[in-house]
C-alpha positions in Angstrom: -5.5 -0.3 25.6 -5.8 3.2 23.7 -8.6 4.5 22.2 -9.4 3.7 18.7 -10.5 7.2 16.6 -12.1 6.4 13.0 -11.5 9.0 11.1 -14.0 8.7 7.7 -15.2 11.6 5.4 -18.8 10.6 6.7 -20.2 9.7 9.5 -22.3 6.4 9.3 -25.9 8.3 9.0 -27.2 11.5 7.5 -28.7 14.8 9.1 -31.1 16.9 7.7 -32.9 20.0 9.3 -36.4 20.4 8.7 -38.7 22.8 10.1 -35.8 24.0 12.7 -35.6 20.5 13.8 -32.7 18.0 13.2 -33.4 14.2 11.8 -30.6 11.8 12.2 -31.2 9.0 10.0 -28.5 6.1 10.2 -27.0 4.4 6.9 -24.5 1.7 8.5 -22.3 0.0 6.3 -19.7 -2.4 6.6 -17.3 -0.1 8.3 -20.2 0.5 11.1 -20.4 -3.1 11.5 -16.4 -4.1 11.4 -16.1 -1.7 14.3 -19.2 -2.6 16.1 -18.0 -6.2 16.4 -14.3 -5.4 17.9 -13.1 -5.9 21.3 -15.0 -3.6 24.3 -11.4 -3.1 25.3 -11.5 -0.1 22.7 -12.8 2.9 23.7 -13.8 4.0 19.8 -14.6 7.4 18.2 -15.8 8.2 15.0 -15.1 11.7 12.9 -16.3 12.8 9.8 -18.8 15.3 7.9 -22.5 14.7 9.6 -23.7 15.7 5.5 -25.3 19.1 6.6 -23.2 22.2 5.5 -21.9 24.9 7.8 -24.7 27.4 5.6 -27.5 25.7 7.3 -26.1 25.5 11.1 -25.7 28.7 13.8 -23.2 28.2 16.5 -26.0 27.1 18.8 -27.2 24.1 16.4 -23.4 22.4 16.0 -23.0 23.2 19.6 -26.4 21.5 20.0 -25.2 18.4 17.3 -21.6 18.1 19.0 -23.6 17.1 22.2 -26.1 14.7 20.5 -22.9 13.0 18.7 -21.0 13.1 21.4 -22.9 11.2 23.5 -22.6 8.2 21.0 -19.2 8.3 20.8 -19.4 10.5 17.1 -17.1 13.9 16.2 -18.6 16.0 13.3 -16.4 17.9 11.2 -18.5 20.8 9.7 -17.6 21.7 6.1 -19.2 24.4 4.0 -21.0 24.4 0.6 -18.1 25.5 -1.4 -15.9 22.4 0.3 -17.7 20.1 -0.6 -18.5 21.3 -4.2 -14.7 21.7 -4.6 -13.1 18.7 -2.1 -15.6 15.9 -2.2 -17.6 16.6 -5.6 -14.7 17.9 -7.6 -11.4 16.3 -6.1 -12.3 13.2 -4.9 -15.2 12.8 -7.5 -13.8 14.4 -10.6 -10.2 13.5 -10.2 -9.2 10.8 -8.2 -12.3 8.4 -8.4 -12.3 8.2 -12.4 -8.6 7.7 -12.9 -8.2 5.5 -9.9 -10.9 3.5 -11.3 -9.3 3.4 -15.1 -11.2 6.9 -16.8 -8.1 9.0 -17.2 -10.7 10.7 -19.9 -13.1 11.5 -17.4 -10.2 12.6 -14.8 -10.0 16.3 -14.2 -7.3 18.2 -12.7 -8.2 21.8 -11.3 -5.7 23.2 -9.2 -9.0 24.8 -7.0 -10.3 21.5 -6.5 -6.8 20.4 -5.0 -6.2 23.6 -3.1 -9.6 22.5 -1.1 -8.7 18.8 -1.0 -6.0 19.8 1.0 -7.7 22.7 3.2 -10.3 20.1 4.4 -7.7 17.2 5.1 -6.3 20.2 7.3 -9.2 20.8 9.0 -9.6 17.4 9.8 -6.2 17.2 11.1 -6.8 20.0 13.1 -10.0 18.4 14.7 -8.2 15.5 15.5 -5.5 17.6 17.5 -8.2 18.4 19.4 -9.2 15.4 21.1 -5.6 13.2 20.5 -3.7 12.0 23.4 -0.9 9.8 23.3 -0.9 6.2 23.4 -4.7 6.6 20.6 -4.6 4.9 17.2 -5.8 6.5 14.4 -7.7 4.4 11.7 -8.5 6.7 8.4 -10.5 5.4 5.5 -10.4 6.3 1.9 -9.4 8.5 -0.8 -11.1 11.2 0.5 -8.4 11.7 3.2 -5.2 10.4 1.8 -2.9 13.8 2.9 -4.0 13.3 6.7 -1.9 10.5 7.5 1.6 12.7 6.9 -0.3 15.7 8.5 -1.1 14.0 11.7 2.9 13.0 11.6 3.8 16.2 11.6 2.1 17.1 14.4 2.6 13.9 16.5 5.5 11.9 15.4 4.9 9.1 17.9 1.1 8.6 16.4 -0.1 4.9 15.3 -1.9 5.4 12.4 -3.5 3.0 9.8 -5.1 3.9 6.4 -7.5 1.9 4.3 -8.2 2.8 0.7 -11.6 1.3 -0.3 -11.3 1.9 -3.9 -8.6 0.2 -6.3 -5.3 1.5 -6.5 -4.5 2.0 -10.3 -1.1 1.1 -11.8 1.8 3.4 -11.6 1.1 4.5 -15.8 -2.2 5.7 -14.9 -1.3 7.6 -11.3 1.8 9.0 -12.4 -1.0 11.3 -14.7 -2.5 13.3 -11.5 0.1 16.2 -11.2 -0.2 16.1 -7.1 1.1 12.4 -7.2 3.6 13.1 -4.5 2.0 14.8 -2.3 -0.9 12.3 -2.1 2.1 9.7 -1.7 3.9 11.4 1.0 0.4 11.9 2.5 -0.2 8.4 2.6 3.4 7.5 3.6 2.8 8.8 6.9 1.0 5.8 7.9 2.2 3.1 10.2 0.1 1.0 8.1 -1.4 1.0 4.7 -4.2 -1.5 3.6 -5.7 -2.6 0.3 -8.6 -5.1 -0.7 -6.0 -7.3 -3.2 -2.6 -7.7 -3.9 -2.8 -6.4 -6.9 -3.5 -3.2 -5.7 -0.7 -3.5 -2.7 1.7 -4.2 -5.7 0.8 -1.1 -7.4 1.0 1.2 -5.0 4.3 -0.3 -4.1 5.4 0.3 -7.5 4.4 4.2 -7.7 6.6 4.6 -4.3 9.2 3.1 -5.5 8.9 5.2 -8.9 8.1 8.3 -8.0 9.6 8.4 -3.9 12.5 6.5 -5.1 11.6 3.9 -1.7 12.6 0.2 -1.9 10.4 -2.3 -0.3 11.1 -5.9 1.5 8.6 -7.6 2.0 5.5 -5.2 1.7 7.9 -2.7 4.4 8.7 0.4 3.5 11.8 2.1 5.6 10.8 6.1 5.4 13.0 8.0 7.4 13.4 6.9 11.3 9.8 4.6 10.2 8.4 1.3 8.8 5.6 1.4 6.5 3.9 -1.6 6.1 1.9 -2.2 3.1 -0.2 -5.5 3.2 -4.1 -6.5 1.7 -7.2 -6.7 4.0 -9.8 -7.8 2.0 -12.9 -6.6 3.5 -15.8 -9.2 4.2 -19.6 -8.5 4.6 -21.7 -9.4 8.1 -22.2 -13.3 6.9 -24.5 -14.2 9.7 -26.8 -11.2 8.8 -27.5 -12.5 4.7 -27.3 -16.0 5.5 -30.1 -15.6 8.5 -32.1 -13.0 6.5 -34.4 -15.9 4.9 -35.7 -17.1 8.4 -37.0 -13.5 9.1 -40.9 -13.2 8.4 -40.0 -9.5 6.6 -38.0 -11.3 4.2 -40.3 -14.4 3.1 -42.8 -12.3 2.6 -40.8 -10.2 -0.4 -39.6 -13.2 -1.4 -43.3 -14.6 -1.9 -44.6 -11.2 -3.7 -41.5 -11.3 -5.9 -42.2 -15.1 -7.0 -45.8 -14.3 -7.4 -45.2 -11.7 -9.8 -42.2 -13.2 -11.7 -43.8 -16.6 -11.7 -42.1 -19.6 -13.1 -39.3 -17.7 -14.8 -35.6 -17.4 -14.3 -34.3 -14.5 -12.8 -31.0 -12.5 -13.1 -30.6 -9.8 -10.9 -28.6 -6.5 -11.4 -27.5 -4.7 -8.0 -25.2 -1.5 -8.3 -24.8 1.6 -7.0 -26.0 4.0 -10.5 -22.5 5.1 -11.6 -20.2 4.9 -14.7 -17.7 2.6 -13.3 -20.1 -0.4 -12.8 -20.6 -1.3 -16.5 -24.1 -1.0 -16.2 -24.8 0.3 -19.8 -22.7 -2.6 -21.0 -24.0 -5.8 -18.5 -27.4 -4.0 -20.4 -26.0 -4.7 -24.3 -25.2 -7.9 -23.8 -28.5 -8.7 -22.0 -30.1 -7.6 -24.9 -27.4 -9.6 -27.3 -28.6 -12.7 -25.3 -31.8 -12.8 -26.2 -31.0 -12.1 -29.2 -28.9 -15.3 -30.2 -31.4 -17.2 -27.7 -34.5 -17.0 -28.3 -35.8 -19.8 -26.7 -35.2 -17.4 -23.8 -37.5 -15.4 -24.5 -40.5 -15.2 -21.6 -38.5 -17.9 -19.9 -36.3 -15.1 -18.2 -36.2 -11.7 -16.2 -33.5 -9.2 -15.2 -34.1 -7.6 -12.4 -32.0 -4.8 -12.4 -31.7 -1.9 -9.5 -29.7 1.0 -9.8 -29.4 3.1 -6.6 -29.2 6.6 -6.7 -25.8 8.1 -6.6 -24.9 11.5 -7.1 -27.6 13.0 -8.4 -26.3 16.3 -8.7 -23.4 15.4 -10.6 -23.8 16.0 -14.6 -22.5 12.7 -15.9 -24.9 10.7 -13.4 -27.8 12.3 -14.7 -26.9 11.6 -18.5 -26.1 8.6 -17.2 -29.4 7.4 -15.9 -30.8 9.0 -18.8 -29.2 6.5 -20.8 -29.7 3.5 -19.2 -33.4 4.3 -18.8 -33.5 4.6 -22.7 -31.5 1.5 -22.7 -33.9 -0.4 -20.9 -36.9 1.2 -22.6 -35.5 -0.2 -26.1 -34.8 -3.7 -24.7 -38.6 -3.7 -23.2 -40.0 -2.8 -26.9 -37.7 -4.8 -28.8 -38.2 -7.5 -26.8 -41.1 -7.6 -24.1 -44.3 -9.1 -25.1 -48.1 -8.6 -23.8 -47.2 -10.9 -20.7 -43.7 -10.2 -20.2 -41.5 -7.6 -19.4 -37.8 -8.2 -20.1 -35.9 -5.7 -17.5 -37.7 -4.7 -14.5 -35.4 -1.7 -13.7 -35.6 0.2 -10.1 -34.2 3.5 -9.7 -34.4 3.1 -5.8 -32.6 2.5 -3.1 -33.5 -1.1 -1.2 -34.1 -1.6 2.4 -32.8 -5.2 3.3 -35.0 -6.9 3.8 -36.2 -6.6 0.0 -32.6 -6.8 -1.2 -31.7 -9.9 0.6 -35.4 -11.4 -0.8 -33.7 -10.4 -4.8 -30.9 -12.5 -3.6 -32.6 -15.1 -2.2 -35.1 -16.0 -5.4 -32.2 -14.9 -8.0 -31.0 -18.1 -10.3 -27.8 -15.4 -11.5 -26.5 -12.8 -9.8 -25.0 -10.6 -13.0 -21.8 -8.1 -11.2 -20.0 -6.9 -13.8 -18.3 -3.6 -12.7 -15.8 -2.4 -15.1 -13.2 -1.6 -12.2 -14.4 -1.9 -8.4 -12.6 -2.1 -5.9 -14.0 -5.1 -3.6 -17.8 -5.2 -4.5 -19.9 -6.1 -1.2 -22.9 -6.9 -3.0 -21.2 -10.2 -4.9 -20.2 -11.8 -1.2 -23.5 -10.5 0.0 -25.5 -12.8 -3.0 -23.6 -15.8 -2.0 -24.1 -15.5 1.4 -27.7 -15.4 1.3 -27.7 -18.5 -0.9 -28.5 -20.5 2.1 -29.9 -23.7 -0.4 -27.2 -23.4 -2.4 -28.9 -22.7 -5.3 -27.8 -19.7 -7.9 -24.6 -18.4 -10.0 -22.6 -15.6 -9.4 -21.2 -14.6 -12.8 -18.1 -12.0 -11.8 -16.3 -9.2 -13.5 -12.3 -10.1 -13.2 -12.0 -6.2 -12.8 -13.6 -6.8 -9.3 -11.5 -7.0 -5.8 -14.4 -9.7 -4.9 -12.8 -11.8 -8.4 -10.0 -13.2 -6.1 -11.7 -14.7 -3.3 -14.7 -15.9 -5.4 -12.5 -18.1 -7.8 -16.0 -20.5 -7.8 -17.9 -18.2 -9.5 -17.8 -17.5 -13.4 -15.3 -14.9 -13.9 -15.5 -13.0 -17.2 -14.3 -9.9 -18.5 -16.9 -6.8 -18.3 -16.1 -5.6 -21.9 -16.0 -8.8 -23.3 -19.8 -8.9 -24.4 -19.7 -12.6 -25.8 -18.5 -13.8 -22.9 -20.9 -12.4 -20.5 -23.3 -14.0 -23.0 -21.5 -17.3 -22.8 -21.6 -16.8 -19.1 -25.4 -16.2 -18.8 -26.5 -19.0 -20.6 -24.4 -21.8 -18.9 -25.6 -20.1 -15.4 -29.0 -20.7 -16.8 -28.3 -24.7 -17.6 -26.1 -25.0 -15.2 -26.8 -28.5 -13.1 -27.7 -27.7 -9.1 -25.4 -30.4 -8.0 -22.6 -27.9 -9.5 -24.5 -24.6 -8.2 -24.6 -25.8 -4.5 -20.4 -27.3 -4.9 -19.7 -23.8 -5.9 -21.6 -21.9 -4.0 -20.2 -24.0 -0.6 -16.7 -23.5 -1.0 -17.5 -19.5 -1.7 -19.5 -19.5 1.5 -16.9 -21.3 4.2 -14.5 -18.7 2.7 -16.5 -15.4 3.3 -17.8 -16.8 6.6 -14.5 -17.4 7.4 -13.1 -14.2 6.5 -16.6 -11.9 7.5 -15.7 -8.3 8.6 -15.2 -8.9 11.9 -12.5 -10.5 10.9 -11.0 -7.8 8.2 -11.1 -5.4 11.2 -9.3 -7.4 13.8 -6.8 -8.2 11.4 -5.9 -4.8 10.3 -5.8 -3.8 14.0 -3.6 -6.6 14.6 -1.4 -5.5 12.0 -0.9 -2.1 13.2 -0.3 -3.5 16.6 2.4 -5.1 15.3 3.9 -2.6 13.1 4.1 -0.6 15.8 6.1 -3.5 18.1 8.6 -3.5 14.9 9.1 -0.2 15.2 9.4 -0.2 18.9 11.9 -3.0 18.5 14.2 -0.4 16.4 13.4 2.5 18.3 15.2 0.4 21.1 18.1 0.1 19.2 18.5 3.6 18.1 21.2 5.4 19.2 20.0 7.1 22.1 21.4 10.8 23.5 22.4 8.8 26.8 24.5 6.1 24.9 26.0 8.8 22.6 27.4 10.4 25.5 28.6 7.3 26.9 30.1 6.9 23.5 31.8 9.8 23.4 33.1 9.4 27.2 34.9 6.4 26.7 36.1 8.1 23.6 37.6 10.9 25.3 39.2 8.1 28.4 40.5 6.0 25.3 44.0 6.1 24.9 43.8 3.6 21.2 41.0 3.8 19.4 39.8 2.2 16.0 37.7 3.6 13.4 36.1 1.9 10.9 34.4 3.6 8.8 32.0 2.8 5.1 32.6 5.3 2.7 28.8 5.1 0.8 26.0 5.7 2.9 27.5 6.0 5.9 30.0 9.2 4.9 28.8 10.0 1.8 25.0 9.9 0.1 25.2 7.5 -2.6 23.6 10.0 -5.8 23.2 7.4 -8.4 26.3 7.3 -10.8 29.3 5.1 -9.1 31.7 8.2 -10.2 29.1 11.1 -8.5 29.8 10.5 -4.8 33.1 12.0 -4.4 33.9 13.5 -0.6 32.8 16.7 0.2 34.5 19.6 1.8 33.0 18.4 5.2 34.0 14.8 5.2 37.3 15.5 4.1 38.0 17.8 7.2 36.5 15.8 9.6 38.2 12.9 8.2 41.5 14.9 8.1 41.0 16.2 12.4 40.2 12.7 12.9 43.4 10.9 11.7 45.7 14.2 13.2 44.7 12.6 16.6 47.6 10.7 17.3 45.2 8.1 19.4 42.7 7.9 16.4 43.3 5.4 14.0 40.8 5.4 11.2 40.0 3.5 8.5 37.8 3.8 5.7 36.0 0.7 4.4 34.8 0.5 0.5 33.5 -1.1 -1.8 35.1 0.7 -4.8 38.1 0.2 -6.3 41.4 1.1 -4.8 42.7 4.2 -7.7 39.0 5.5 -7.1 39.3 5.3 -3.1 43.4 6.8 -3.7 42.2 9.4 -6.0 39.5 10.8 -3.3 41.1 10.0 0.1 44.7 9.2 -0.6 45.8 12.8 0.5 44.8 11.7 3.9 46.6 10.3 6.6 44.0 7.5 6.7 44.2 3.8 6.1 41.7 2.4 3.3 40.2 -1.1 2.4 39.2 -0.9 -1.8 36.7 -3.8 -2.9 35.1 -4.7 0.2 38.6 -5.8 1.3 40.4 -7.5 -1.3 42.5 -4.7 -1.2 44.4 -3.1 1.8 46.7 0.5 2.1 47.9 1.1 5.6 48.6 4.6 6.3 52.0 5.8 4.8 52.3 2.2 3.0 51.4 0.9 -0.7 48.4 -1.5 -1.4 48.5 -5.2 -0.3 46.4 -7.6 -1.6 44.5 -9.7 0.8 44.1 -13.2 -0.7 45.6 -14.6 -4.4 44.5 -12.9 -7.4 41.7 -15.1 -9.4 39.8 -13.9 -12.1 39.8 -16.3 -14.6 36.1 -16.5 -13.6 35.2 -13.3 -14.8 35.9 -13.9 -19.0 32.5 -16.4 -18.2 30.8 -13.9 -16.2 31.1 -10.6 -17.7 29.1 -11.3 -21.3 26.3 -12.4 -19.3 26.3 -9.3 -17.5 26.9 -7.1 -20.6 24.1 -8.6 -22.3 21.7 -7.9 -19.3 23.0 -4.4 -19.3 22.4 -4.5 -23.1 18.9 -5.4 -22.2 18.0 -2.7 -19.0 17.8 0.6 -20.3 19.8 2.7 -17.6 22.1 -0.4 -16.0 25.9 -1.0 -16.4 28.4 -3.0 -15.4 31.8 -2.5 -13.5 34.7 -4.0 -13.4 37.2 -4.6 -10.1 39.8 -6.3 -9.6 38.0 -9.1 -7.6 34.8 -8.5 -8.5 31.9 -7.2 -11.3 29.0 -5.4 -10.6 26.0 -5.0 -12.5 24.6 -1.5 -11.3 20.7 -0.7 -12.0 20.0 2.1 -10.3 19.2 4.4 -12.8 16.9 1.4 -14.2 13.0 1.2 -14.6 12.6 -0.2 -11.0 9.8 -3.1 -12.1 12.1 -4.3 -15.2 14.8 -4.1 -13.2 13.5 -6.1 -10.5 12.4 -9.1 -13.3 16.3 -9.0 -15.0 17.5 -8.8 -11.6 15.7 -11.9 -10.9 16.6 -13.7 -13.7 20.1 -12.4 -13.8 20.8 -13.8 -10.0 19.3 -17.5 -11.3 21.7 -17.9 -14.0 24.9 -16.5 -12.1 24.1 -18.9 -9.0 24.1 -21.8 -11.6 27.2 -20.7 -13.5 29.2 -20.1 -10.1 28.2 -22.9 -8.1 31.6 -24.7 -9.0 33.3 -21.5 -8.5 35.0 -20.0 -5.3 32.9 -16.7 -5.8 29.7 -15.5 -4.5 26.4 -13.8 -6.3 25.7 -10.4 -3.8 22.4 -8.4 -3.9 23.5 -4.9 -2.5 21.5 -1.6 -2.8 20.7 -1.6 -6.5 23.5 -3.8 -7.4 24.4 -7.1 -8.3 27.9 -8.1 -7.2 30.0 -11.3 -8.6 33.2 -11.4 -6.5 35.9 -14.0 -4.5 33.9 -15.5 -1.7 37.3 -15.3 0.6 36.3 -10.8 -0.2 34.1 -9.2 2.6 34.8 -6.4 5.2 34.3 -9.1 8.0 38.1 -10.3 7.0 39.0 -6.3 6.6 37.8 -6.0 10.1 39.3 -8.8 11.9 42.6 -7.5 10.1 42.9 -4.0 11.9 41.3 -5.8 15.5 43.6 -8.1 15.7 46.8 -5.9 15.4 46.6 -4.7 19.0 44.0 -4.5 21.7 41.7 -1.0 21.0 40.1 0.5 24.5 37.9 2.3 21.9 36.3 1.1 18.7 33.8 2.6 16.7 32.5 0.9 13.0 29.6 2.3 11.2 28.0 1.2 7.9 24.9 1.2 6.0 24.6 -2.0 3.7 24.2 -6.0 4.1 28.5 -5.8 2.9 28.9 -4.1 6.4 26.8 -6.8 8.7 30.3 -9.3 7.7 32.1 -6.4 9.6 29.8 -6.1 12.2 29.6 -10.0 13.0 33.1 -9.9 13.9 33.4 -7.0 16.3 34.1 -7.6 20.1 31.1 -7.2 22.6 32.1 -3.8 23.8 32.5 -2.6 20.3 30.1 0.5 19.0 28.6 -0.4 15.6 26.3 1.7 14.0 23.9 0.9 11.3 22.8 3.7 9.2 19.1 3.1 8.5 16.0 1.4 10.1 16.3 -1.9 9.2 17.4 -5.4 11.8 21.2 -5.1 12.0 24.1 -6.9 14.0 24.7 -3.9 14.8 24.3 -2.9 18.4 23.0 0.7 17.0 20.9 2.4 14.2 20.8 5.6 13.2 18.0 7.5 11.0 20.5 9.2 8.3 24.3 9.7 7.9 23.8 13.1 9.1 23.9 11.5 12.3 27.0 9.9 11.5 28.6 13.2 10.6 27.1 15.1 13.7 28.5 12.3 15.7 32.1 12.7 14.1 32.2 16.3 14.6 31.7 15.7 18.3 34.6 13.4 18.4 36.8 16.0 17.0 35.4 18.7 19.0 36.4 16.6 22.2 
């Protein structure tokens, strides 16, 4: 088994120097403890910024920290001041977290801040280099890092590499704002394997690649290339064991003891975030104050307990931000409070656990209303250390948590009333209800702890990379292109089937904008000269388009995916009787989906329609696509034609019309010692299917073909041609 390097923008503790001695103090998380838990078949490394700047280190103290690390299996990666002002306080703080979390307003885009951005994911790329070796998987985390990916491709093609975003992806109207959008996209694209908390956010992304890379997916794979990407959602669990024991520990008892003595008899809602904008703090605080407004009889009967660790504190906006919330509070207290009560006990602190796990122990409501989050730990960590059952999560549906805890009351974290609403029935809520809730939230996140989000990624990228092993075995290989060409030169008849789109030609959008170029036309021209050669060109266009283009040639050419047949130095014969009464039902269908699509269009054949949405939004395209295929499979299914889904088209034809019966036309007129068909589409697997055994057929692209070859592009295809003429 390889070795396992994390690659994170921190290391999981802090170091400090303080009278010209280093202090390592440790702040695990549940990264530290997903990777603690794997198998000890993994030899594992971890690299990322040690949070001291290159100004306060000589060569002797990183020399002297390298060692320390080293020795426990961590790699620093020494930044300076100015990178981190410019790369994690101003890129990843100023532009990507507030418009991936939904603040375009708050989103700034400095060209400085991304010319460092992408200096640091170098240097961490060049770190890596370092210490790589072949056979390692690479595992980097979060948006601080999203260019590494394509740079460690670059340098080491053969690399398995996974990346985990922690925060939300944002929908494709929000991220097509940051001006670098394709660079982070190709950055990420380098991947093996890409991982999100929800679908949601998987379905995004998948939506900006497809937008802005102009990449199809199927089923969450992305072909890039000679590579599969696979996109697929890990949603990251907590340590269950750890909350759900916490209440048996003596440390924890005893806070829960002093907190109940000081409450007393009251409820008590607790408040636990992280002190930044995107938690809706300032509002979960308005409608607090709302509720005990409209219900008085709340009053002294109920305490929030709110905790805001510091974030940031060097940041601007966090400072007016606590500056507002402690006003906030202060106003609720004095509108409020009375001689024996104090509304909101707020704490501007950070928790160890054992007094954390004591608020979620003695809390009746656990109040998590983030305005955008991407998983929220501290919602799975309340329910697990309900161990009595007793308490109500209420949950913002903004929250990556919302999907797993279904049990818990969802509302929406700018909908004031309802978090109102939601308060009060948590409050009257029956226990036999609380502890139902609260048991089917708890087999799930034990179920699904972090252990297991680990292992399961890791799984995944194990097999991502057996997929693309699978295809790299199928590739065309420089030792079977020379036995290719060999038998080729011994051949004394030889067939040549050849696709026209994709395969000879790039398909650019527009049926009518992928006419031959110079090249193909003089390879295909040397090709047919051969008086052994005989080579036809398969299509799926119409036959005056196909004459128009190739019928100077002394080639033979199938039109309309082989309705249509023109041996060389004869006229086109029809392959099967001419139907298309069919059509007169079919085409105002089609029309009026076109009508609908911005950017789609249909086209008529002979034996066929096709509605063409290339040039369509992808994501309505995909729903009229959807829609359009239902109602054609129930108008056709008394009908001797077929509904085909090709690359961006939708195709109505004869079901007697595929290149499999074009195919088995030219093999069976004599026996070939050489025969050679290439395509590119699902129309070409017909022809493939019916090829003998000792046959080479080529698939253009990555994806599972009957073919017995692929190739990455149809530059191949072209470099392979020239070699047959050459020989």
């Amino acid at each position: 088994m390889g070795r396992l390097l994390v690659i994170a923008n921190r290391l999981p503790f802090n170091i400090t120097k303080r009278a010209g001695r280093f202090h390592f103090r440790t702040s695990p998380g549940g990264l530290a403890t997903g990777l603690s838990s794997l198998s000890e078949s993994f030899e594992r490394l971890w690299m990322g910024w040690p949070g001291i700047t290159n100004e306060k280190l000589t060569a002797e103290d990183k020399s002297q920290i390298g060692e320390k690390l080293a020795a426990e299996d961590y790699l620093p990666v020494f930044l300076s001041q100015n990178q981190i002002e410019d790369y994690y306080f101003g890129f990843c703080n100023k532009t990507i977290w507030p418009l991936f979390h939904y603040f375009p307003m708050r989103t700034v885009y400095e060209e400085h801040f991304w010319k460092t951005y992408q200096q640091v994911n170098k240097i961490f790329c060049d770190e890596i280099m370092e210490i790589a070796k072949p056979g390692d998987y690479i595992w980097v985390h979060d948006y601080q890092l999203m260019l590494l990916p394509q740079l460690l491709r670059e340098k080491l093609p053969e690399l398995d590499i996974g990346f985990f975003l922690h925060i939300p992806w944002p929908s494709f109207e929000l991220f097509r704002l940051l001006p670098w959008r394709e660079e982070i996209l190709n950055g990420l694209l380098g991947a093996n394997l890409i991982g999100f908390h929800t679908y949601g956010y998987v379905r995004h992304f998948l939506s900006s690649v497809s937008r802005i890379m102009g990449l199809e997916h199927t089923l969450g794979k992305v072909g890039m290339g000679n590579r599969v990407i696979k996109v697929d959602a890990f949603p990251m669990g907590i340590d269950y064991e750890k909350y759900s024991q916490a209440i048996s520990k003596v440390g924890v008892r005893k806070e829960v003891d002093k907190i109940l003595q000081e409450v007393g008899k009251r409820k008590i809602i607790i408040s636990v975030d992280r002190l930044d904008y995107t938690k809706g703090i300032i509002q979960r605080l308005k409608a607090f104050d709302l509720f005990l407004s409209e219900n008085p009889e709340y009053k002294e009967k109920v305490t929030l307990i709110m905790v805001a660790v510091p974030s940031r504190t060097g940041v601007e906006d966090y400072k007016m931000l606590r500056n507002r919330l402690e006003q906030l509070v202060g106003r609720i207290n004095g509108a409020h409070g009375t001689m024996g009560w104090v509304p909101v006990w707020y704490l501007y602190r950070f928790l160890p656990f054992s007094r954390i796990t004591a608020l979620y122990n003695v809390a009746d409501v656990a109040l998590v209303t983030p305005l955008r989050d991407g998983m929220n730990l501290v919602a799975k960590e309340f329910i697990a250390a309900k161990t009595e059952g007793r308490g109500v999560l209420i949950l913002s549906e903004m929250t990556g948590a919302a999907s797993e805890l279904g049990e818990a009351l969802i509302v929406n974290a700018n909908n004031k009333g309802a978090i109102i609403q939601a308060i009060k029935e948590a409050l009257e809520m029956p226990l036999l209800e609380q502890m139902e809730r609260n048991r089917l939230m708890q087999e799930r996140l034990r179920r699904y702890d972090v252990s297991r989000w680990s292992s399961d990624f890791l799984n995944a990228l194990f097999d991502i990379k057996k997929t693309q092993k699978e295809l790299s075995v199928r590739k065309l290989s420089e030792s079977n292109r020379q036995k290719l060409i060999n038998d080729y030169v011994r051949s004394q008849k030889r067939l040549l089937l050849l696709d026209y789109d994709g395969t000879l030609v790039g398909f650019k959008g527009k049926p009518t904008q992928a006419e031959p170029d110079e090249e193909i036309m003089s390879l295909l021209q040397s090709l047919s000269r051969e008086p052994k050669n005989n080579v036809v060109v398969i299509s799926g266009r119409d036959k005056a388009t196909l004459a128009e283009w190739l019928g100077s040639l002394d080639v033979a050419l199938v039109a309309e995916h082989g309705a249509w047949i023109k041996q060389r130095g004869e006229d086109w014969q029809c392959m099967l009787p001419f139907e298309a009464e069919w059509k007169d039902t079919i085409r105002p269908i089609l029309e009026l989906y076109s009508d609908r699509t911005a950017g789609s269009s249909v086209e008529e054949k002979d034996f066929s329609l096709v509605w063409h949405y290339r040039r369509a939004d992808p994501e309505l395209a995909y729903l009229r696509e959807q829609e359009l295929r239902g109602a054609l499979l129930n108008l056709t299914e008394n009908l001797d034609v077929g509904v085909f889904e090709g690359n961006k088209i939708l195709e109505i034809r004869n079901v007697g019309v595929n290149k499999g019966r074009a195919a088995e036309f030219w093999t069976a007129k004599q026996i070939w010692d050489f025969l050679l068909a290439a395509g590119d589409d699902y129309t070409d697997e017909e022809m493939f299917s019916v090829l003998p055994d000792g046959a080479y057929s080529i698939k253009v692209g990555i994806s599972i073909s009957k073919a017995r070859f692929n190739v990455d592009t149809l530059n191949e295809i072209r470099s392979l041609l020239k070699e047959l003429v050459r020989n």
